[in-house]
C-alpha positions as CSV (number, residue, x, y, z in Angstrom):
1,X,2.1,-23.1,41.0
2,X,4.4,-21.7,38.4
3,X,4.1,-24.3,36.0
4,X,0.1,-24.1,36.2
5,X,0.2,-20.3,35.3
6,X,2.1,-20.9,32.6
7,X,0.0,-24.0,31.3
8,X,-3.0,-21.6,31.8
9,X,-1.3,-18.7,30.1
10,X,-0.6,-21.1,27.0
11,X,-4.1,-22.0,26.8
12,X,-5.8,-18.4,26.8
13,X,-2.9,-18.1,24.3
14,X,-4.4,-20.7,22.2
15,X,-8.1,-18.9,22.3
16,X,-7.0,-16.0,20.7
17,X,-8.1,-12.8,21.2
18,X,-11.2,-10.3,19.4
19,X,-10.9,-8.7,16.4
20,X,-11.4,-5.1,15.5
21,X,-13.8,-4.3,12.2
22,X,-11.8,-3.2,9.1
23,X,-14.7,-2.0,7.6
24,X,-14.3,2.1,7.4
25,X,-17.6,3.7,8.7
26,X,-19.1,0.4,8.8
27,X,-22.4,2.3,10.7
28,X,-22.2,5.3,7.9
29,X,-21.7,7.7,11.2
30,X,-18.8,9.7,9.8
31,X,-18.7,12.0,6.4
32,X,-20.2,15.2,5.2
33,X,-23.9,14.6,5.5
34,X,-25.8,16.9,3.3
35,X,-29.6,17.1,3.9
36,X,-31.6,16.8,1.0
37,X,-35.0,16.3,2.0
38,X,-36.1,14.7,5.2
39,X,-32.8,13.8,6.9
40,X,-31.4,12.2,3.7
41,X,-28.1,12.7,1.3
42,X,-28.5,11.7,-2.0
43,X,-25.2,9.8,-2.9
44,X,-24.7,9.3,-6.9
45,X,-21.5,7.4,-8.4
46,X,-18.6,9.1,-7.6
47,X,-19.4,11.2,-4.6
48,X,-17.3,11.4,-1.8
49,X,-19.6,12.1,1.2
50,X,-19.7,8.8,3.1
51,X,-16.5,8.3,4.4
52,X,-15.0,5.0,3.5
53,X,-17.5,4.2,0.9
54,X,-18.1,4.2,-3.0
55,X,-21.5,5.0,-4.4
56,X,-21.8,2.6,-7.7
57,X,-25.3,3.5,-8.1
58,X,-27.0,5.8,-6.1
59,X,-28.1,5.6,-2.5
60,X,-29.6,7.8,0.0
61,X,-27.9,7.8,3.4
62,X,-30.2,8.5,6.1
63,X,-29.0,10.8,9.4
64,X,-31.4,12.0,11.9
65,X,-34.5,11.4,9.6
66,X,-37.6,12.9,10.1
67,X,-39.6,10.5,8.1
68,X,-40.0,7.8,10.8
69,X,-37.5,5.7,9.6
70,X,-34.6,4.8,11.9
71,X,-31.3,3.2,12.3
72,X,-30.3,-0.3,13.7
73,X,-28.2,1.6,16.1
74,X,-26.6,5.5,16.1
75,X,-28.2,8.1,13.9
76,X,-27.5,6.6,10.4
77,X,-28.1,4.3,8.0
78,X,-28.7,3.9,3.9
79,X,-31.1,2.9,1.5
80,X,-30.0,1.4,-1.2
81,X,-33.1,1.9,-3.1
82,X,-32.2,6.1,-3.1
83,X,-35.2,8.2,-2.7
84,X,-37.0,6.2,-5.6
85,X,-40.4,4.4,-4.8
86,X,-39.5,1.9,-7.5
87,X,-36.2,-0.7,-7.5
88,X,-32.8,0.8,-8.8
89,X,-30.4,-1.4,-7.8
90,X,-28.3,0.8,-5.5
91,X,-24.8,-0.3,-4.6
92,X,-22.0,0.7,-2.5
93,X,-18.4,-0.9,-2.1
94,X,-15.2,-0.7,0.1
95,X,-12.0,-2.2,-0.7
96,X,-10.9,-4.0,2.9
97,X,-7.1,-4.9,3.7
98,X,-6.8,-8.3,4.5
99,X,-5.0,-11.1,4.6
100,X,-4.9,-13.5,2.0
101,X,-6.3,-17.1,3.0
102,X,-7.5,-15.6,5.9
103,X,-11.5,-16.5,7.1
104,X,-13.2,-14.0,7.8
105,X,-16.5,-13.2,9.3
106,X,-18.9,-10.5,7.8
107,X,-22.3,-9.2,9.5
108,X,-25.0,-6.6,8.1
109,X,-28.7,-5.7,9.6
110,X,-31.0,-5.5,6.9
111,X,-34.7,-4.2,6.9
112,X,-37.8,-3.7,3.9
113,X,-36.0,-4.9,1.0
114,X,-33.3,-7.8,-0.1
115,X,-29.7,-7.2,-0.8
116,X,-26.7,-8.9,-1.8
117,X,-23.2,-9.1,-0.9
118,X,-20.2,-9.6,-2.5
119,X,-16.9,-10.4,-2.3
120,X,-14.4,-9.4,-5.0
121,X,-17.4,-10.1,-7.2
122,X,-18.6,-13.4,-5.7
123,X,-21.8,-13.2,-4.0
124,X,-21.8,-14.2,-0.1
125,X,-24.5,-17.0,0.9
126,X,-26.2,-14.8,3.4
127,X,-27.8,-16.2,6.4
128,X,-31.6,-15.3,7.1
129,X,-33.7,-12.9,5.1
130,X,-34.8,-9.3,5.6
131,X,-36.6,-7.6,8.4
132,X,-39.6,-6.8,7.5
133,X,-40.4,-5.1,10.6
134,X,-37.1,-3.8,11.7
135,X,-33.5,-5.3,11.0
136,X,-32.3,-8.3,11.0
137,X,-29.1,-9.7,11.2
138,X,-27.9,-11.2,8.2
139,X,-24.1,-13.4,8.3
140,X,-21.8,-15.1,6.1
141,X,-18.2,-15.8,6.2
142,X,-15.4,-15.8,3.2
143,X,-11.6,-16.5,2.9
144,X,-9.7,-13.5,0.9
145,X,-7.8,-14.5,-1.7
146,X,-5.3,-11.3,-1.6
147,X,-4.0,-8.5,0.5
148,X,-7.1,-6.5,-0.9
149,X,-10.3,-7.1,-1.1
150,X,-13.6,-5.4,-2.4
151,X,-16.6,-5.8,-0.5
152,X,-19.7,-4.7,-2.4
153,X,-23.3,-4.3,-1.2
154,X,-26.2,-4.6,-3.9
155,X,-30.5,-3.4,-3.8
156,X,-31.5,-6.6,-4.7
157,X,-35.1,-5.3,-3.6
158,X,-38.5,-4.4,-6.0
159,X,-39.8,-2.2,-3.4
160,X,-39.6,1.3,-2.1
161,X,-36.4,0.5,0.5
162,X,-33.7,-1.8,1.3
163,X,-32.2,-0.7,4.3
164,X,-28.5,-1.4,5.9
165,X,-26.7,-0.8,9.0
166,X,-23.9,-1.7,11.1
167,X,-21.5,-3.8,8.3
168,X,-18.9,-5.5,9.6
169,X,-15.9,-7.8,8.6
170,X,-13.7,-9.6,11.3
171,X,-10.9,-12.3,11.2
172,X,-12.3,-15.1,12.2
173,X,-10.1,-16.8,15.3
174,X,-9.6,-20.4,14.1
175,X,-7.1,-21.4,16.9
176,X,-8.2,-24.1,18.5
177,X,-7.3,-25.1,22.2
178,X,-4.7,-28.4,22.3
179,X,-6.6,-31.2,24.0
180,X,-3.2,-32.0,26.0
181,X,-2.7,-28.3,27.4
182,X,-6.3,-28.5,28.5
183,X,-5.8,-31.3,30.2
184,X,-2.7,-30.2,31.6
185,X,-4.5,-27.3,33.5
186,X,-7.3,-29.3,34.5
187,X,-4.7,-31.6,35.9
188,X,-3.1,-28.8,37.6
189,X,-6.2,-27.5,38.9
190,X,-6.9,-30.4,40.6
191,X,-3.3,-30.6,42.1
192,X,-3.5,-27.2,43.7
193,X,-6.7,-27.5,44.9
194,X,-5.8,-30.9,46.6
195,X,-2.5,-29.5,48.4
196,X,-4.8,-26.5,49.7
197,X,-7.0,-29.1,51.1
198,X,-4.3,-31.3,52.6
199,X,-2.7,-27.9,54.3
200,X,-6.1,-27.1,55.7
């Protein structure tokens, strides 16, 4: 019984467990929300509002809004696109700690307009396109290169909006279960419940 806890203990070892997002605010909850019109914040380059985030070009971030347009989740979100009707290309960034040669695994919901993603200035094949309805989830994964790494999200839109919520990044579990520990606690399965059966 012993020895087929341990085997079973060595193979949950081997799945790994879930990792936490190191993105900073990745559902823009958290800052110093000023409301300029409507629910929104206008944040130009340099502003320090959104916690965790960088405005490179401006962006509206959207709390509570009154104009009908909502969140993925919480009572945030931004729009890359500002409060313009035509298509600056809005951008925000976060520098990430990571770990070099590490995978990891990033996530975004996007709605009304296109964007693009980048990693220390190399654009992420993104899965799937824009909601055009509501948001979608868009994926891609990346290996850092270094202990720091800039993540950088780009209006890649010609419309009114380009909407984001929920960002994350997460290292990606790679460890694989050993084909001989899993059959080691099959095996061992098998032999407890057959000794339970022949004590019956």
């Amino acid at each position: 019984m012993k020895s087929l806890l341990l085997a079973a203990a060595s193979v949950s070892a081997a799945f790994g467990l879930a990792h936490a997002n190191i993105v900073t605010n990745g559902g823009f909850e958290d800052g110093n929300h000023v409301n300029t019109v409507a629910g929104y914040d206008v944040i130009n380059p340099g502003d320090t509002n959104m916690t965790g985030w960088t405005a490179e070009a401006q962006v509206a971030w959207g709390k509570n809004t009154t104009d009908g347009i909502q969140p993925s989740s919480g009572q945030a979100f931004v729009d890359l696109t500002s409060l313009s009707a035509s298509s600056p290309f809005g951008t925000i960034s976060q520098t990430l700690s990571t770990t070099a040669g590490a995978e990891y695994a990033f996530s975004i919901d996007n709605a009304l307009g296109d964007i693009s993603v980048e990693i220390d200035g190399q654009a992420l094949s993104l899965s799937g396109i824009f909601g055009s309805q509501g948001y979608n989830a868009r994926t891609a994964t990346f290996t850092a290169l270094g202990t720091s790494t800039v993540l950088r999200i780009i209006n890649r839109t010609t419309g009114p909006l380009a909407l984001i919520d929920n960002v994350s990044v997460e290292a990606m579990d790679t460890a694989a279960i050993p084909v001989p520990a899993a059959g080691l606690l099959f095996l061992g399965g098998a032999a407890l419940i057959r000794k339970r059966r022949q004590q019956a």
